[in-house]
C-alpha positions, 0 to 999 in steps of 0.5 A: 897262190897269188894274194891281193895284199903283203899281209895276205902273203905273209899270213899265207906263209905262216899257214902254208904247212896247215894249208899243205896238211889240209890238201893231203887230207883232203886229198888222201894222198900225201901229194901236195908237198908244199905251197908257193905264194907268188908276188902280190897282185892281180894274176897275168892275162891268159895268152889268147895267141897260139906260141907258135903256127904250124905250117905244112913242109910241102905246099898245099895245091888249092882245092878243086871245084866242080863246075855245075 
């Protein structure tokens, strides 16, 4: 979780095991072991770039066309 302000963090903090037990009842699973609340402010951009490009190992010859 990432909250707006240290108050809310700190709220989040003392409420996390009511928050854990609310999502493993929810849930009915015991899967949700803890929470982790993140620094305060605004959550980072998504990346919109690709981590990396795959190229090809051997060279691609260029399309051929059929001349009308």
């Amino acid at each position: 979780m990432r909250p707006d302000s240290p108050a809310y963090a700190t709220q989040l903090r003392l409420i996390s095991a009511r928050i854990v037990a609310a999502a493993n009842t929810s849930a009915s699973t015991d899967a949700v072991r803890s929470i982790r609340v993140l620094a305060v402010g605004p959550a980072p951009a998504p990346r919109t770039e690709q981590p990396f490009s795959v190229t090809p190992a051997v060279p691609v010859p260029p399309l051929l066309r059929r001349h009308r």
